[in-house]
C-alpha positions as a Markdown table, in Angstrom:
| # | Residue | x | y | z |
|---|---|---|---|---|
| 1 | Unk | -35.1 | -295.6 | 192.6 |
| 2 | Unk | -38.2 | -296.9 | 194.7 |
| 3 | Unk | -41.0 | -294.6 | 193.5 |
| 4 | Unk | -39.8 | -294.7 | 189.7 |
| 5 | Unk | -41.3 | -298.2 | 188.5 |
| 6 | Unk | -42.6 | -299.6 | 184.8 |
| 7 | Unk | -42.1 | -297.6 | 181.7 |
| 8 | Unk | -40.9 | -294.4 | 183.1 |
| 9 | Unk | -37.8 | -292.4 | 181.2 |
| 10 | Unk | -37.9 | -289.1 | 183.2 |
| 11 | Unk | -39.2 | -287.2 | 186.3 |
| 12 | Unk | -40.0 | -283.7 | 186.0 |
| 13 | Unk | -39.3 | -281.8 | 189.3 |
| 14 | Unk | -41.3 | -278.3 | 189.5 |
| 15 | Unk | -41.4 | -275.6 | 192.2 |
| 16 | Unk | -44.8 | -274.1 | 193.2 |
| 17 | Unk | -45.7 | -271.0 | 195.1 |
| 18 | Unk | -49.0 | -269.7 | 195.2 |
| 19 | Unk | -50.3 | -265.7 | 197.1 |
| 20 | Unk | -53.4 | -268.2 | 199.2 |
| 21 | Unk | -54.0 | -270.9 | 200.9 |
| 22 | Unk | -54.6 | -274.3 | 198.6 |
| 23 | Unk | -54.7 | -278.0 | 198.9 |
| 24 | Unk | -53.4 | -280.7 | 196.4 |
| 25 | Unk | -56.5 | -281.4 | 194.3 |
| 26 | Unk | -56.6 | -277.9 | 193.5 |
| 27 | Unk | -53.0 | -277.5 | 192.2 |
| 28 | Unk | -53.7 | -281.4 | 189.8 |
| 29 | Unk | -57.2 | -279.6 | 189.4 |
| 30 | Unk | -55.3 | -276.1 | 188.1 |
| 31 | Unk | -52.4 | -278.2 | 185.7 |
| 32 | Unk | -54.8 | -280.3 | 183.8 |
| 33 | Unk | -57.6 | -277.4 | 183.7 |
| 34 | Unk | -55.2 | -275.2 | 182.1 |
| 35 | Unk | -53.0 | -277.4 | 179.8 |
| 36 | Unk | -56.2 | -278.4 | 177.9 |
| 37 | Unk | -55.6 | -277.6 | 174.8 |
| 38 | Unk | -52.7 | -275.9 | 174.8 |
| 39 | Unk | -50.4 | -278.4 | 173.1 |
| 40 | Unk | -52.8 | -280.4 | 170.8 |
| 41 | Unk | -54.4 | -284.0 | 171.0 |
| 42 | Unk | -50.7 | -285.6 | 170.9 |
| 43 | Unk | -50.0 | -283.4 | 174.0 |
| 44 | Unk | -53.0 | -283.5 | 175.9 |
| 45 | Unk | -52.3 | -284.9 | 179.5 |
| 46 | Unk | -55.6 | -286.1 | 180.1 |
| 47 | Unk | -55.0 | -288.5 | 176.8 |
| 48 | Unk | -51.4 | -289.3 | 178.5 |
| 49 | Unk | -52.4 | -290.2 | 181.6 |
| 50 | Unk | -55.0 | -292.6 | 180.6 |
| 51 | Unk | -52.9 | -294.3 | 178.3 |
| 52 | Unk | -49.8 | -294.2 | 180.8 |
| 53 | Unk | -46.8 | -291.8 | 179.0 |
| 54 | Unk | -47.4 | -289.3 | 182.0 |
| 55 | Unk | -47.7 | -291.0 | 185.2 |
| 56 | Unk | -49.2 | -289.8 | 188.4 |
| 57 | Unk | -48.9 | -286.5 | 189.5 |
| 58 | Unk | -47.3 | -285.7 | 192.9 |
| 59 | Unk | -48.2 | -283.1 | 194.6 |
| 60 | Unk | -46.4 | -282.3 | 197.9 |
| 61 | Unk | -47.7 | -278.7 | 199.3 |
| 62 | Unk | -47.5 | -276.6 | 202.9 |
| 63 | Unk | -49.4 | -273.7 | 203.9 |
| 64 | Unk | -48.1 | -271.1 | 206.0 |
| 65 | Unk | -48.7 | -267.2 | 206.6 |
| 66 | Unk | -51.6 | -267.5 | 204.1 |
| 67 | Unk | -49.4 | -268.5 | 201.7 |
| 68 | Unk | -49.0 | -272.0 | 200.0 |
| 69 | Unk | -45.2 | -273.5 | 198.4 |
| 70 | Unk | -44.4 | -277.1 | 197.6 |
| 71 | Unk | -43.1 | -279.8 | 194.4 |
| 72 | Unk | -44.5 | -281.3 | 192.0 |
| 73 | Unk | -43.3 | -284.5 | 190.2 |
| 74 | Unk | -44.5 | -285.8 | 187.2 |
| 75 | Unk | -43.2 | -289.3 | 185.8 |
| 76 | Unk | -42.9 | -289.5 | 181.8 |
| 77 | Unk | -42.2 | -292.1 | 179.1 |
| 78 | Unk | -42.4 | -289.2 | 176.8 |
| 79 | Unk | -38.9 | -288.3 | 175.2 |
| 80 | Unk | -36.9 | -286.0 | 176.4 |
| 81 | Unk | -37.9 | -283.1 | 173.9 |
| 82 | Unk | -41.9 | -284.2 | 174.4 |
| 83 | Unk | -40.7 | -284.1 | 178.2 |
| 84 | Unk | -39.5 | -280.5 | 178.3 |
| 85 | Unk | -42.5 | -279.0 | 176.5 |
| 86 | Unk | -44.6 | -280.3 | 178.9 |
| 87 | Unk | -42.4 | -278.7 | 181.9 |
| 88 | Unk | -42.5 | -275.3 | 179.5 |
| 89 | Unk | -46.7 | -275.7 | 179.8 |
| 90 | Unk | -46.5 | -276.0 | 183.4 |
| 91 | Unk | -44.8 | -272.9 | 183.9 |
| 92 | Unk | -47.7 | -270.8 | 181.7 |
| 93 | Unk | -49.9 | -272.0 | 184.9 |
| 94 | Unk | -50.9 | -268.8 | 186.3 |
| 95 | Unk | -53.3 | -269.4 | 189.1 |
| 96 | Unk | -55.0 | -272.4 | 191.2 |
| 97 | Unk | -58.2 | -272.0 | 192.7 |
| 98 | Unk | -58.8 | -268.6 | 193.5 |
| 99 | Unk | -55.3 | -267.6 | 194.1 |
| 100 | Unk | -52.4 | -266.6 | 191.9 |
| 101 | Unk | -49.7 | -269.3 | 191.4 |
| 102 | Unk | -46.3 | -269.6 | 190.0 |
| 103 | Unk | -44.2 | -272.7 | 188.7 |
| 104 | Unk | -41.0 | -273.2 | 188.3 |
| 105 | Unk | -39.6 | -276.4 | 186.4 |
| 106 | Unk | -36.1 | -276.8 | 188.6 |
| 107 | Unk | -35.3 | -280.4 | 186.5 |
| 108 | Unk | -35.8 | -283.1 | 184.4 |
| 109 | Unk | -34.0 | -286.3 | 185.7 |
| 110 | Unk | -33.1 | -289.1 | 183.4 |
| 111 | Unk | -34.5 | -292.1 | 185.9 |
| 112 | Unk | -32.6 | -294.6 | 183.7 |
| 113 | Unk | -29.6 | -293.1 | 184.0 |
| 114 | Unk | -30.3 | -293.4 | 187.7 |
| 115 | Unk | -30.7 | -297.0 | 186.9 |
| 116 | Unk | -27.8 | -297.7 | 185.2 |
| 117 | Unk | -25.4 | -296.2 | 187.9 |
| 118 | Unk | -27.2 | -298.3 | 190.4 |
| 119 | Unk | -27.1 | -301.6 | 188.6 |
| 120 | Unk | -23.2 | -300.4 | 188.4 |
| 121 | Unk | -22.4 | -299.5 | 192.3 |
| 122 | Unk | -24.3 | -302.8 | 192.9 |
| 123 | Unk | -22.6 | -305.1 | 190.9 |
| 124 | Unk | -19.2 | -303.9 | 191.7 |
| 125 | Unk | -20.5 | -304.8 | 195.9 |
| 126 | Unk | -21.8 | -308.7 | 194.1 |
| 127 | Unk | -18.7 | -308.7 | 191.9 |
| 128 | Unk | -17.0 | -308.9 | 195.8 |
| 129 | Unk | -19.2 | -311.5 | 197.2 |
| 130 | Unk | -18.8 | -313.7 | 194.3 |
| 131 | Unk | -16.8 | -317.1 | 194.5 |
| 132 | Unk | -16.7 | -317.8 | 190.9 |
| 133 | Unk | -18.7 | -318.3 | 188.0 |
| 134 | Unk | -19.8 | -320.5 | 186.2 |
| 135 | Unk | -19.7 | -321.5 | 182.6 |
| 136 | Unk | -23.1 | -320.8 | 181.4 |
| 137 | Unk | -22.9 | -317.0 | 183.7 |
| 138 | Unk | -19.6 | -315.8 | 181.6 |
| 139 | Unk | -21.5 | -313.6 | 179.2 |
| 140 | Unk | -23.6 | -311.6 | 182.3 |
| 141 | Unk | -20.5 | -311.5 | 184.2 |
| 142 | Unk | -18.0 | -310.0 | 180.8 |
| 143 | Unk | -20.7 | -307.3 | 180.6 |
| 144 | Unk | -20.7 | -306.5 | 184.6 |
| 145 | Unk | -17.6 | -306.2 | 183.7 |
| 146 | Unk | -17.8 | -303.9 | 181.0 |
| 147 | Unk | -19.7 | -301.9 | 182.8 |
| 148 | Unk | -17.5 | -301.0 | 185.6 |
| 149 | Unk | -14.9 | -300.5 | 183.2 |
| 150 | Unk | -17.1 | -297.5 | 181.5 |
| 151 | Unk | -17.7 | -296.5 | 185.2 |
| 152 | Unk | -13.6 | -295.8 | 185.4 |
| 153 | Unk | -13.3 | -293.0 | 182.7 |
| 154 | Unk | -12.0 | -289.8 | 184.3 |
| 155 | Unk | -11.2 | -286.4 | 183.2 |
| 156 | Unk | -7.3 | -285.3 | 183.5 |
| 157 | Unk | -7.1 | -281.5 | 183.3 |
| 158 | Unk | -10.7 | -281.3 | 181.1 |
| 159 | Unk | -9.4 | -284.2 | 178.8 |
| 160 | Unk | -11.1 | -287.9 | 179.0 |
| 161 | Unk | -8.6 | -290.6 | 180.5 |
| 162 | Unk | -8.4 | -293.9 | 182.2 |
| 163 | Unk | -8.1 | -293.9 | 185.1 |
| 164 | Unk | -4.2 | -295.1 | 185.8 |
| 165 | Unk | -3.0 | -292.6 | 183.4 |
| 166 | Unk | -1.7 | -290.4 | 186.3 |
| 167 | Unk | 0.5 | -293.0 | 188.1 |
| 168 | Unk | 1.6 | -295.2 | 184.6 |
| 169 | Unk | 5.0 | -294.6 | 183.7 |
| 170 | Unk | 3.7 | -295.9 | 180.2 |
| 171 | Unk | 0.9 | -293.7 | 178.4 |
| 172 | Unk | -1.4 | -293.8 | 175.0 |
| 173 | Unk | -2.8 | -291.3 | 173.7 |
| 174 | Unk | -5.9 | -291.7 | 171.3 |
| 175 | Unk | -8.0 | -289.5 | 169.2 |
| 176 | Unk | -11.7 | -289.5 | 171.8 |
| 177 | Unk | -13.5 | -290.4 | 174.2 |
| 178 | Unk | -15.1 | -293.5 | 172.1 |
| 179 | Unk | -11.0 | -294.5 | 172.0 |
| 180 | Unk | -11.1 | -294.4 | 175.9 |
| 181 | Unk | -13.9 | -296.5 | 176.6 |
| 182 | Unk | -12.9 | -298.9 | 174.2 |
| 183 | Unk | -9.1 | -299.3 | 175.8 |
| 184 | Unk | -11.3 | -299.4 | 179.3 |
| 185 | Unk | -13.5 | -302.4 | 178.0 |
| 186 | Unk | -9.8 | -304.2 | 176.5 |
| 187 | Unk | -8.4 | -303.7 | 180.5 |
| 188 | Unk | -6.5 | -300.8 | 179.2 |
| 189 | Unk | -6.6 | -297.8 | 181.8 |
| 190 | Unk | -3.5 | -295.4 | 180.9 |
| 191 | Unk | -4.9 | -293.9 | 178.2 |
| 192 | Unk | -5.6 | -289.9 | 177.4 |
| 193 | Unk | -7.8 | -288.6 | 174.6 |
| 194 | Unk | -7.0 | -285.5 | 172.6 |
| 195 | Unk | -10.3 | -284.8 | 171.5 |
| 196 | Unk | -9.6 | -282.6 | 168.0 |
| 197 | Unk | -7.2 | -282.5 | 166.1 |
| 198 | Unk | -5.1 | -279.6 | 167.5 |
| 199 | Unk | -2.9 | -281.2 | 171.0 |
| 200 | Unk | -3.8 | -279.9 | 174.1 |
| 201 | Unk | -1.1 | -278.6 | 176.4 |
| 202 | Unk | -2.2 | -280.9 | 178.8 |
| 203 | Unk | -1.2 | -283.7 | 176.6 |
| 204 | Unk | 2.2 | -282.2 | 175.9 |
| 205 | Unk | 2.9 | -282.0 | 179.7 |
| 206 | Unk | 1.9 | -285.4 | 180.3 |
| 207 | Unk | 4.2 | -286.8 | 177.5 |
| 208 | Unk | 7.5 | -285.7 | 179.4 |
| 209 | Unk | 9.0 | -288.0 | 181.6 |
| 210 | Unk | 6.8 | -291.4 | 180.1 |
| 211 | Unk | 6.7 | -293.8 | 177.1 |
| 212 | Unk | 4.0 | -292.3 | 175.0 |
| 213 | Unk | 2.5 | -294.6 | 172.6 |
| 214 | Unk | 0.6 | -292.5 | 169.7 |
| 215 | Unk | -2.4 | -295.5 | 169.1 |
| 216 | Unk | -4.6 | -292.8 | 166.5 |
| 217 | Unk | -7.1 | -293.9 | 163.5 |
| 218 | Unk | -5.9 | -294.8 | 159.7 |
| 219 | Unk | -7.2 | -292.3 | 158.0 |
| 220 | Unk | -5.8 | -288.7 | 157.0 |
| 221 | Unk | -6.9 | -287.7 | 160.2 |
| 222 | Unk | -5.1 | -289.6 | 162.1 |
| 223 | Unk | -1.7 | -288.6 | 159.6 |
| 224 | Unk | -2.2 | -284.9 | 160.9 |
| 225 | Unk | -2.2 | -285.7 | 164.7 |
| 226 | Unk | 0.8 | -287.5 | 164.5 |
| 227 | Unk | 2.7 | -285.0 | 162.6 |
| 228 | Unk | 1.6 | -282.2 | 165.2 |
| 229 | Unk | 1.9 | -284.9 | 168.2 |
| 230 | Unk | 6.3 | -285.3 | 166.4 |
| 231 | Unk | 6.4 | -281.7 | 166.4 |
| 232 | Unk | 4.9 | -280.7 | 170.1 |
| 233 | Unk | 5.0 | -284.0 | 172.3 |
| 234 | Unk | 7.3 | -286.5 | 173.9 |
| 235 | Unk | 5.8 | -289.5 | 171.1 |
| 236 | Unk | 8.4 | -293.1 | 171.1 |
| 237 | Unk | 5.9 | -295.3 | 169.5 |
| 238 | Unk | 2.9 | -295.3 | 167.0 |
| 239 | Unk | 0.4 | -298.2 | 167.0 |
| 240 | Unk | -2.3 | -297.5 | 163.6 |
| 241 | Unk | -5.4 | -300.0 | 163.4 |
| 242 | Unk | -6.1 | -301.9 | 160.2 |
| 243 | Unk | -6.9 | -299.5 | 157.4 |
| 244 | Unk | -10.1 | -298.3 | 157.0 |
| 245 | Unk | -10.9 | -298.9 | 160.7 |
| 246 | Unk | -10.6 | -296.8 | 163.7 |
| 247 | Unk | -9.7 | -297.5 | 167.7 |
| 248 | Unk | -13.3 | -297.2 | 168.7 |
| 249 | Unk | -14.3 | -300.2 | 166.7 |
| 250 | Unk | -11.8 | -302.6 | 167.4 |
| 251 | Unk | -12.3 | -305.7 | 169.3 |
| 252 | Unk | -9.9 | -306.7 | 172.6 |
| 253 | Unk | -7.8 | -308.8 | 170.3 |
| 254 | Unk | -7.4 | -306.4 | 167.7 |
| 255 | Unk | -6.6 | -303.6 | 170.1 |
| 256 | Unk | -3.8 | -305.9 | 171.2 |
| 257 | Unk | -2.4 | -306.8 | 168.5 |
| 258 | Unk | -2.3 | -303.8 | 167.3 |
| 259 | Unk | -0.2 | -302.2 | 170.4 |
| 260 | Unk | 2.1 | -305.3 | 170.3 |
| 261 | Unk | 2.6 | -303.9 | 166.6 |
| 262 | Unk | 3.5 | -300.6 | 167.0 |
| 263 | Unk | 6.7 | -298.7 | 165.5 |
| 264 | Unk | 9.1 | -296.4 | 166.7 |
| 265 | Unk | 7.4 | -292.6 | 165.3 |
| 266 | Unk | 10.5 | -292.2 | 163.0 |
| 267 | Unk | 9.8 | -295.6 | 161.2 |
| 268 | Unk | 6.1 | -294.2 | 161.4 |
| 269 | Unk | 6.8 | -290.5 | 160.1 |
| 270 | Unk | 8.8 | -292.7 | 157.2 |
| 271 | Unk | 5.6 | -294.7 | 155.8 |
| 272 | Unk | 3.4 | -291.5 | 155.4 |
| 273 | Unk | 5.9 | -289.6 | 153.8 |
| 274 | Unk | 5.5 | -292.4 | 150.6 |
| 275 | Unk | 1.6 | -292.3 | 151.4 |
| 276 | Unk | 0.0 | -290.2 | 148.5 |
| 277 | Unk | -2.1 | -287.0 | 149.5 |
| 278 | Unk | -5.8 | -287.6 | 147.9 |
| 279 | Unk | -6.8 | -285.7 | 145.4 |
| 280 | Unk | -9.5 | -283.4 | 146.0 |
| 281 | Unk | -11.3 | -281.4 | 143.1 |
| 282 | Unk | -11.9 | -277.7 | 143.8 |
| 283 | Unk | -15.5 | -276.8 | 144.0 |
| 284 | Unk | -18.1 | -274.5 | 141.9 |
| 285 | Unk | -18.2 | -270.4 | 143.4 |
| 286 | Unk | -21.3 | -271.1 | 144.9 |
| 287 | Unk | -20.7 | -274.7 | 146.9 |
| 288 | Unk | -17.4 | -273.0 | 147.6 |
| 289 | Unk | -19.3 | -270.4 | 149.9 |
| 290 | Unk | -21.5 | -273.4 | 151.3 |
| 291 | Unk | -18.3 | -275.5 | 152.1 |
| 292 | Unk | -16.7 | -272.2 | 153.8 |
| 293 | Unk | -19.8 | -271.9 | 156.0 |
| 294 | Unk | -19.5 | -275.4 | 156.7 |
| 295 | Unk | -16.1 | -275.2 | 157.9 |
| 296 | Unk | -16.5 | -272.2 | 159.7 |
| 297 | Unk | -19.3 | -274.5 | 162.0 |
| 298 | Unk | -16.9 | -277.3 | 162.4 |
| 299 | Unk | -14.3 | -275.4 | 164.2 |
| 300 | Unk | -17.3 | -274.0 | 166.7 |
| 301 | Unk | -18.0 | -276.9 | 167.4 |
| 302 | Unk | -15.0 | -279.5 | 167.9 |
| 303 | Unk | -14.8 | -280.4 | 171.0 |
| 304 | Unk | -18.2 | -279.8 | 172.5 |
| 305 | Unk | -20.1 | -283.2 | 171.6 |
| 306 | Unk | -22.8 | -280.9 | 169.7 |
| 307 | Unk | -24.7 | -280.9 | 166.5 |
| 308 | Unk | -26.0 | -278.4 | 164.3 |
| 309 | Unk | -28.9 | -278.9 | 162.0 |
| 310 | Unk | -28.9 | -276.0 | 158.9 |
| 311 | Unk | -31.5 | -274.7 | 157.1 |
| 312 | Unk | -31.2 | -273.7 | 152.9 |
| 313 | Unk | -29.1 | -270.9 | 153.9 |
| 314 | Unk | -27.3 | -272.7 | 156.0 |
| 315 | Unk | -28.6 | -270.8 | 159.1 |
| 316 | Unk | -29.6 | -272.6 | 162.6 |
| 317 | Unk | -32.4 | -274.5 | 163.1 |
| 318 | Unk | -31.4 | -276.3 | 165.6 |
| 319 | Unk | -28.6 | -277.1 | 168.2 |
| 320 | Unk | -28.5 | -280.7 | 169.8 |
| 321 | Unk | -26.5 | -283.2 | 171.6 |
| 322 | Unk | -24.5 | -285.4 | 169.3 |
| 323 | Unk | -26.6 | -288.4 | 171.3 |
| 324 | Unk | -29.5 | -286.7 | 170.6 |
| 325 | Unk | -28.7 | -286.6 | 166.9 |
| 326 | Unk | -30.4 | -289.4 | 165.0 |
| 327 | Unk | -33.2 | -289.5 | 167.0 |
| 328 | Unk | -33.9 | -285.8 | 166.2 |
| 329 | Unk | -33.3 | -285.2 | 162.4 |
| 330 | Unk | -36.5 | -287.4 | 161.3 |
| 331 | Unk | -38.6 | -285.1 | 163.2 |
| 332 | Unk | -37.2 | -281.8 | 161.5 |
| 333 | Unk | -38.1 | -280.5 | 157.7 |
| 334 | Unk | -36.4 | -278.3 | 155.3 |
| 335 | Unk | -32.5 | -279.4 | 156.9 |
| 336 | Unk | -29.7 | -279.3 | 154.1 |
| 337 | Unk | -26.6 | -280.0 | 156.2 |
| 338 | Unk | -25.9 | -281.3 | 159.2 |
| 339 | Unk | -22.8 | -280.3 | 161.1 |
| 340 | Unk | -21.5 | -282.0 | 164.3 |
| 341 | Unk | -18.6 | -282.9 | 166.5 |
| 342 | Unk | -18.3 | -287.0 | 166.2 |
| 343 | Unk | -17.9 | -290.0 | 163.7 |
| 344 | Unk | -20.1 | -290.5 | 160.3 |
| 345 | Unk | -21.7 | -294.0 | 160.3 |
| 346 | Unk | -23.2 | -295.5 | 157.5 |
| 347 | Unk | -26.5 | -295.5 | 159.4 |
| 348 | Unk | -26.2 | -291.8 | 159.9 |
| 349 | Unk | -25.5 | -291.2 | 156.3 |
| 350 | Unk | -28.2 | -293.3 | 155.1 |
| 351 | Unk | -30.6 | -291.7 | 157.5 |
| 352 | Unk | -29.6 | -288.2 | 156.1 |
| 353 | Unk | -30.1 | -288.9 | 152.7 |
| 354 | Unk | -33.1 | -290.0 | 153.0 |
| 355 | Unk | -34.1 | -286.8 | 155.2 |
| 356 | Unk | -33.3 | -285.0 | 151.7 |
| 357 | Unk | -29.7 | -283.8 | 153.3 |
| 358 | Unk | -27.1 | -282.3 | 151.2 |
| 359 | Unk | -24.2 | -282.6 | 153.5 |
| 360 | Unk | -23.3 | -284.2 | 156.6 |
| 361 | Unk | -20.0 | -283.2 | 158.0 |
| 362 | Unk | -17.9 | -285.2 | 160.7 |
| 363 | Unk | -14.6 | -285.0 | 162.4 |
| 364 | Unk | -14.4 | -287.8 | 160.5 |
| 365 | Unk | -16.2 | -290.6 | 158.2 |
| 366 | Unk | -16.5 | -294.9 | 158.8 |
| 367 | Unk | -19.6 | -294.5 | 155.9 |
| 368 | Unk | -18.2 | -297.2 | 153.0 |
| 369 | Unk | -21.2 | -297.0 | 150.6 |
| 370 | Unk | -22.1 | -293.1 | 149.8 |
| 371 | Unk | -25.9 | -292.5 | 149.5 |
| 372 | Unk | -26.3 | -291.1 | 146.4 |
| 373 | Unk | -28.2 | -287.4 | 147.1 |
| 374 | Unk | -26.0 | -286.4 | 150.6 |
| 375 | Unk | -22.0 | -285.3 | 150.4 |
| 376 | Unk | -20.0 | -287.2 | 153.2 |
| 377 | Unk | -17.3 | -284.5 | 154.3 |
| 378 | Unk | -14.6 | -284.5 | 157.1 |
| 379 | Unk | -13.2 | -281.6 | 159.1 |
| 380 | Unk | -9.9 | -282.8 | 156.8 |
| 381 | Unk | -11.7 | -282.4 | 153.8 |
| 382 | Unk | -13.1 | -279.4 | 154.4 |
| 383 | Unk | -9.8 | -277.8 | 155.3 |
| 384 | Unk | -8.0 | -279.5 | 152.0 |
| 385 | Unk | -10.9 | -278.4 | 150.0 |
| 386 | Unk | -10.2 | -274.6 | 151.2 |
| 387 | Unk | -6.6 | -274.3 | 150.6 |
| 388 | Unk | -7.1 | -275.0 | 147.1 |
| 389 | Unk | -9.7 | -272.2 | 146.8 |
| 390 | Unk | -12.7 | -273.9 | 146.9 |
């Protein structure tokens, strides 16, 4: 925490062993010699350390034996893509000084990550000392709050969970992770994702013997889990969110009501059987083959929090974090579909179709107003759209 100060996102940790004896201005001497003009002007870490993205080089090195091994860490407000390249560069550093060298990048380490759990743990230690607040402090203190409540979410057998869903004799299950949180930040801490649509066994177990509340999304999505949830689980009640919304969005209030309004599951089983089944027109031979391959990338990757970007032929360009995602796709050409495990915004839709996207397939969809040049498809759509051939 001490040593990482101003603008600086990451610290790149790298091993160095050289066959001689040699000091640190030799090894700084040896990185910025032989990076020159290896990555372009963007790139060049003579231009980023003047102007401050790359911070100053550390250089902690021992001799012994004749020999020479230490660190080096380098701070960057680069991002975290610009980061790694330049941690791939130092590792094409084959000598320094006279002798041969080796380095090994062993990390990149997100310093504002390392921020945001300290601001946590220390909040939580002032959140003891404090007598109360007052009035004008409630906003600061609701998002301390917050905060420790995102702190809580815990895994239960690989699934994410709140942290009293163990010991509750009551338990909900929702649809992800973003459900969780969002049940964390109401004071909600029984709660178990199922993250997919098909139920985990570890679900199943933990419906036997408790009052399982079913609180899932209104969409068609959200039909399918709680028909498999009837047919595998322990389910009494079913607790739905407005239409057109999802758990993740609601506010406290909403999320409340909407528990206080939930059903028994046979009263909930009973409205979707007079729900009508969309409509979905079959697609041209072609687009059929497109929408296959599609599909086929949506069940590798439910589940993982990844994202594929596709090429014409829908082949790989690239594989990224979900996170990772928007911040990514302006930077890549030629991508005609994007693929990934998580929610499609508006933002994200309007971002793709102006990236000259064809499709961008979700789990599922919150985009109201289509863009007119991308298809918006869901892992439900898909799946509908293959049963009828096409």
């Amino acid at each position: 925490m001490r040593e990482n100060t101003g603008t600086t996102k990451y610290l790149l940790r790298a091993k160095i062993e050289t066959s001689g004896v040699v000091e640190r201005p030799d090894v700084v001497g040896a990185i910025f010699g032989q990076t020159e003009g290896l990555l372009g002007d963007e790139l060049d870490l003579r231009e980023l350390l003047k102007t401050g993205r790359i911070g100053r080089i550390k250089v902690d090195i021992n001799s012994n034996h004749g020999k020479s091994s230490g660190t080096i860490t380098m701070p960057s407000s680069l991002d975290r893509v610009e980061t790694a390249i330049i941690g791939a560069a130092l590792e094409t550093i084959d000598r320094v000084g006279p002798c041969e060298a080796k380095i090994k990048v062993k990390g990149i380490e997100d310093v504002r990550e390392a921020k945001r759990k300290f601001i946590v743990d220390r909040a939580k230690e002032l959140l003891e000392l404090a007598e109360g607040a007052a009035p004008e402090t409630q906003e600061m203190t609701e998002k301390v709050k917050e905060s420790v409540r995102l702190g809580e979410i815990v895994e239960y057998r690989g699934l994410p969970a709140g942290p009293g869903v163990r010991d509750s004799d009551a338990v909900i299950i929702v649809e992800g992770r973003a459900d969780v949180l969002n049940l964390l930040r109401a004071g909600i801490r029984n709660t178990i994702a199922i993250e997919g649509t098909s139920v985990p066994k570890a679900v199943i177990d933990l419906s036997k013997g408790k009052t399982v509340t079913a609180f899932l999304d209104s969409d068609r999505g959200g039909d399918l889990i709680l028909k498999e949830l009837r047919q595998v689980a322990d389910v009494d009640f079913v607790a739905r969110p407005p239409q057109g919304m999802s758990v993740e969005e609601l506010t406290r209030k909403e999320i409340i009501k909407a528990l206080k309004n939930k059903v028994p599951i046979e009263h909930a089983l009973a409205e979707l059987k007079k729900k009508p089944i969309p409509e979905v027109a079959p697609a041209a031979e072609p687009e059929a083959q497109e929408l296959g391959k599609l599909e086929d990338f949506v069940g590798q990757l439910r589940g993982t929090l990844k994202a594929l970007l596709l090429d014409e032929k829908l082949e790989r360009i690239e594989e990224v974090q979900v996170r990772d995602l928007r911040e990514r796709l302006p930077k890549l050409s030629g991508v005609r579909a994007v693929v990934f495990d998580g929610v499609v915004t508006q933002e994200l839709a309007d971002l793709a179709a102006g990236r000259g996207v064809k499709y961008i397939v979700g789990m599922r969809s919150r985009v109201e107003s289509m863009p007119a040049n991308v298809r918006v498809l869901t892992a439900d759509e898909l799946r509908r759209l293959k049963s009828r051939g096409g």
